[in-house]
N, C-alpha and C positions, 0 to 999 in steps of 0.2 A: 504493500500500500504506500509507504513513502518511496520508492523509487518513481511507481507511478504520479503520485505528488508531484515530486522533485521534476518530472519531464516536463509538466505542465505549468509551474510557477518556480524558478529561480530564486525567491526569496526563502521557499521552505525546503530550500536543499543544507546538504548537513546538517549537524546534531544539536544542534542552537536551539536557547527555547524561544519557544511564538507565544504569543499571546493567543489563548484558546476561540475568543469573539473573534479573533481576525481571521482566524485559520478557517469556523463553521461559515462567516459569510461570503467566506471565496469558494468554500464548497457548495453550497446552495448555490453561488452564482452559477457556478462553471455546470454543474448538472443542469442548471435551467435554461442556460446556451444548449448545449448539450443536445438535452430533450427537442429543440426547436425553438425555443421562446424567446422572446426578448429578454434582456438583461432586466431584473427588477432596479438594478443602479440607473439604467439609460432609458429608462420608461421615461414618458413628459408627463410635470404635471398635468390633471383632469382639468379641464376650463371650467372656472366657474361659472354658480347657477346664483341666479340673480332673482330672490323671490320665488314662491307657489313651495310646496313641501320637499326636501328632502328627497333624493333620490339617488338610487348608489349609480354609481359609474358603468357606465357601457359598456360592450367587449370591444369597442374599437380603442380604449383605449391599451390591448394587448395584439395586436395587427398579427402578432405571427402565434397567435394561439394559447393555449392555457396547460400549467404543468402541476405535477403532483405539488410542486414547490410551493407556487402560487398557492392551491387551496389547502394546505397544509402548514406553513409557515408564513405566507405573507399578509397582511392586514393592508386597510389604509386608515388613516387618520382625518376624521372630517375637524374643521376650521372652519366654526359658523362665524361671522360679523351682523350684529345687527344695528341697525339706526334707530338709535334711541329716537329721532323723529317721524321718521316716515314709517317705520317697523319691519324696511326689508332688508331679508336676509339674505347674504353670499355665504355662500359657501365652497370649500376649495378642498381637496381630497389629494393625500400625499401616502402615496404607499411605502410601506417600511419594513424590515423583516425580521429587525428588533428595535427595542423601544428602552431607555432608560430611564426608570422610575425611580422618583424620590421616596426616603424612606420617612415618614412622619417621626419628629423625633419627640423625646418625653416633655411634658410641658410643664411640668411641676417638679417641685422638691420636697421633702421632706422638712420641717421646722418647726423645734420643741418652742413651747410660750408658758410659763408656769404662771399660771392666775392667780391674784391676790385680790377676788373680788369681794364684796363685802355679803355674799352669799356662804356660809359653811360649807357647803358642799364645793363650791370654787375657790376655796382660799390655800395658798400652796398646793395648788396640784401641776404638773405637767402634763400639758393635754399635745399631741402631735395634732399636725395639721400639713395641708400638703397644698402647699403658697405658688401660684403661676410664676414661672422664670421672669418674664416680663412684664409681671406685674409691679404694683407701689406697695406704698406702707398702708392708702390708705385701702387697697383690697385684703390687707392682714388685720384692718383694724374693726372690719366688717365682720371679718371670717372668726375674731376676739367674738367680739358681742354678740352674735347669732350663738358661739361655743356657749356664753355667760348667762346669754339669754337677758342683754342690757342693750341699752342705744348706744349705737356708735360714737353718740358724742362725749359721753362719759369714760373710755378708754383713753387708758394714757399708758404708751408704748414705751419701754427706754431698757437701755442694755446695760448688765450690770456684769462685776467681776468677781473673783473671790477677793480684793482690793475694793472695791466699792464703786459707785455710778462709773458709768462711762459718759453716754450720750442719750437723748430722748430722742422718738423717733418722729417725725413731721412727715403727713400725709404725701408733698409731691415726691420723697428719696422714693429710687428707685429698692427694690425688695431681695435685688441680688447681695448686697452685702449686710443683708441684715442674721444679726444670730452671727457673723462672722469672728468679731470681738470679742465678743462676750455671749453669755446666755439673753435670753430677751422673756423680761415680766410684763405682763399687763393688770396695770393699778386701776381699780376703778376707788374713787373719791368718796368719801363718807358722805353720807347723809346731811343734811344743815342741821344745825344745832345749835341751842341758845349758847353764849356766853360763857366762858366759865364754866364750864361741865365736859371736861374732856371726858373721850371713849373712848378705852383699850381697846386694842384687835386683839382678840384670841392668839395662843403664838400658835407654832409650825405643830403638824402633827410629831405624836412621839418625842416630844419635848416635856417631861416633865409642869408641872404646871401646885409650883409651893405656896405656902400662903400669901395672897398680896401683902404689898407693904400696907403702912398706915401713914398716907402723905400729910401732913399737916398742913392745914386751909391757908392759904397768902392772906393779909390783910388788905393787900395792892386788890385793884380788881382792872379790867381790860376796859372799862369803860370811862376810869379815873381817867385817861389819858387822847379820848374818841375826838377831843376837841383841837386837841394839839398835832395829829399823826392823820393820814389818809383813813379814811372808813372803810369798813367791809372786812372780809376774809381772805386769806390767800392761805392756798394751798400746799403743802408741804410733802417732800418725798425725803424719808431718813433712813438713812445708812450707818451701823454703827461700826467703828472700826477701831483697833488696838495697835499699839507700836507704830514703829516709823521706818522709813527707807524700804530697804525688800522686807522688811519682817513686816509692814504691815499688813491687817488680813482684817476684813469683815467678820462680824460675828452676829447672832439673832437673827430675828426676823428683818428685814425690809418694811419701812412704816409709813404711812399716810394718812395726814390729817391736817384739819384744817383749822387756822389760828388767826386771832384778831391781829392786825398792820401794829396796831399801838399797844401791844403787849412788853412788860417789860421782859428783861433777860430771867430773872425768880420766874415769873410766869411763865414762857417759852419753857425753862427745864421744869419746871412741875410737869407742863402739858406732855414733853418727850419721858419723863418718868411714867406718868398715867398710861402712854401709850405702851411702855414695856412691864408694868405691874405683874406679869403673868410669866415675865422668866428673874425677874429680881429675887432675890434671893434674905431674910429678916428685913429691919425696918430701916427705912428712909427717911433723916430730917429734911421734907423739901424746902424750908424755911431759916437762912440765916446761915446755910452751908456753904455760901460761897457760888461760885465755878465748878461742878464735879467733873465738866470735860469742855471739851471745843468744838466751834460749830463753825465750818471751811462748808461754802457754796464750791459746788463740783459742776464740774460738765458745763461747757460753754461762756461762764464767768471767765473774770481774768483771774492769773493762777494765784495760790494759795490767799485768797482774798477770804478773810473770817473774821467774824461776827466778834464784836467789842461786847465783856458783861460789864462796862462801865457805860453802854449806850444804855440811854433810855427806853429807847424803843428800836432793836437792833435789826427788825424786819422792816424798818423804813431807811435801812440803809439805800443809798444809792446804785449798790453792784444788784440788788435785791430784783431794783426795777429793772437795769439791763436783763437779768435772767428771768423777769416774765417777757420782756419781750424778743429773747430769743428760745423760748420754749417750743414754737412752732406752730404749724399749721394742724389743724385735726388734735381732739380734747381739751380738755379744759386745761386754760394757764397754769403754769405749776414752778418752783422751783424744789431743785435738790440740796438736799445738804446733805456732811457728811460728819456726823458726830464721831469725835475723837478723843479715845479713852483714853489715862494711861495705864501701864498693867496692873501696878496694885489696886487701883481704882474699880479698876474692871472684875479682877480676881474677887473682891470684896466684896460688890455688889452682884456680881453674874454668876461668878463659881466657873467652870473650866466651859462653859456653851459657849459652840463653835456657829457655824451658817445652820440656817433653816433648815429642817427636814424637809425635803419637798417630796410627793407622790408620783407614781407615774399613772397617769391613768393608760388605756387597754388601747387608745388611739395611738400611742407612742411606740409601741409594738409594732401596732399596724401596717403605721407610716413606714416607720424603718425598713420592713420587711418588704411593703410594697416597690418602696423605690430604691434597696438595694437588688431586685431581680431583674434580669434584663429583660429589656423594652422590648415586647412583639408588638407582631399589628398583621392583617390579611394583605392579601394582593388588591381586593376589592378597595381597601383604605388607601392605599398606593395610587390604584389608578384615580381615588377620588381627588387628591392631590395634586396630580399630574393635569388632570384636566378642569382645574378650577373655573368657577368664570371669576372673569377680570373685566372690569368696566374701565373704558378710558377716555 
């Protein structure tokens, strides 16, 4: 068989390797010579048909006849155009005797989001979820809330580290680099609430849970001050963390909640102790103890910018308002901070608690599973691919 080759084409003489496509459609050709037929390479295009139905091709346009080849491997390919005005169709018919088809490729990925919503049932758990390649943040913020079963505008997206905040995430980022940095939480916002009456969040599952402390009441109150300071609440994301350089590391829960602009510094750390009551460890003097830590605005601020306990009112600092108004597009304004233990400090009131316990839930599985199998798809999905329409 390859001698007889070899007589016939010059290129597939000797032991050289060919490319297999090249090799089947020089044999299909030279057998359809061969047989009698015209070359299916040297065929002319079929003239086009200009309006009324569809109609395949005539035998004239094979003058010297028809070969097994033809009804057996060869095809043609119709090319409608229509006029989006007048609504007539041409159509043009190109015979081919193979066809290179795109393969549809995966369109999603896999991305864990541990929720911290203000539902028990959602608060630290990891739920997987499988986010479009080209989609944004604001189709993961959707994909949060439908999970939560909350309004999209209540979601507040932001990546964190075992080091603490990184960055929040704003609706037009593109969703390819999200989860890359860090893990990625979604905070939903406490409830409104009067005055003076902070709410603990439950901690992480499988955290121990000792007796709350006993915070002794401020005589200050947040409203002693309503005349002097901007009004209203602003929103708060806290991160607790210990030591300094590499050794520092996050520890607790991740916290949210919301505080008066004109609250003092006593106030702020009463409200951040109330919020962690449920991993502290015996009793807390919140009154008259000073500083027990430091409070450094993260992500986005300028760097190591933190909060004075000799300011009166240390959330109407000025870096405060830059960081509501680079919070972002998509949930409520928010800023971060990042509270800063020192060890003894820490040891004393916390005891040896490390990060959160977070859950997985059964989609985290799922996800993993689904999109580390590889990608199939039919021929049917192929050809649907191949012959899309396209409007121009």
């Amino acid at each position: 068989f390859q001698n007889i080759v070899s007589k016939h084409s010059s290129q597939f003489r000797g032991n050289a390797q060919h490319d297999a496509l090249e090799f089947l459609l020089w044999l299909l050709d030279r057998m359809h010579e061969d047989l009698g037929a015209a070359s299916p390479a040297q065929e002319s295009r079929g003239p086009p048909q200009v309006g009324g139905p569809v109609r395949s091709p005539t035998g004239t346009q094979y003058p010297r006849g028809q070969s097994f080849v033809q009804s057996h491997f060869q095809a043609q390919y119709r090319s409608s155009l229509t006029c989006p005005h007048c609504l007539k169709q041409s159509n043009t018919f190109d015979p081919f005797l193979c066809i290179s088809l795109p393969i549809p490729l995966r369109q999603t990925r896999a991305l864990n989001v541990t929720l911290v919503l203000q539902c028990e049932r959602w608060r630290f758990v990891r739920v997987g979820l499988a986010v479009p390649l080209l989609g944004t943040v604001a189709d993961l913020r959707e994909m949060v809330a439908r999970e939560g079963r909350i309004p999209p505008e209540q979601v507040i997206l932001a990546e964190l580290s075992p080091r603490g905040f990184l960055r929040s995430l704003s609706d037009p980022e593109a969703l390819r680099a999200a989860g890359e940095a860090g893990p990625v939480y979604a905070f939903q916002p406490p409830p409104a609430r009067r005055a003076g009456c902070p709410c603990s969040l439950p901690v992480s599952p499988a955290v121990p849970r000792p007796e709350g402390p006993r915070l002794l009441p401020s005589t200050a109150r947040s409203s002693d001050c309503l005349h002097r300071a901007p009004s209203g609440r602003i929103l708060l994301l806290l991160c607790n963390t210990v030591g300094m350089g590499l050794q520092l590391a996050r520890f607790g829960p991740p916290l949210v909640l919301r505080e008066e602009r004109g609250v003092s510094w006593e106030q702020l750390q009463q409200s951040i102790l109330a919020q962690m009551r449920g991993v502290l460890r015996g009793e807390v003097q919140a009154q008259g103890t000073g500083a027990l830590f430091r409070i450094r605005l993260a992500g986005g601020s300028a760097p190591c910018t933190y909060l004075s306990p000799q300011d009166p009112r240390p959330l109407c600092h000025p870096a405060i308002d830059r960081a509501l108004q680079l919070s972002g597009a998509g949930g409520p304004p928010h800023v971060k901070l990042t509270v800063e233990w020192d060890m003894s400090t820490k040891e004393r009131l916390f005891g040896c608690i490390q990060e959160e316990v977070v859950q997985d839930a059964e989609s985290v599985r799922r996800q993993q599973q689904a999109h580390e199998q590889q990608h199939s798809c039919t021929l049917d999905e192929c050809f649907q691919l191949y012959t899309k329409e396209e409007q121009v």
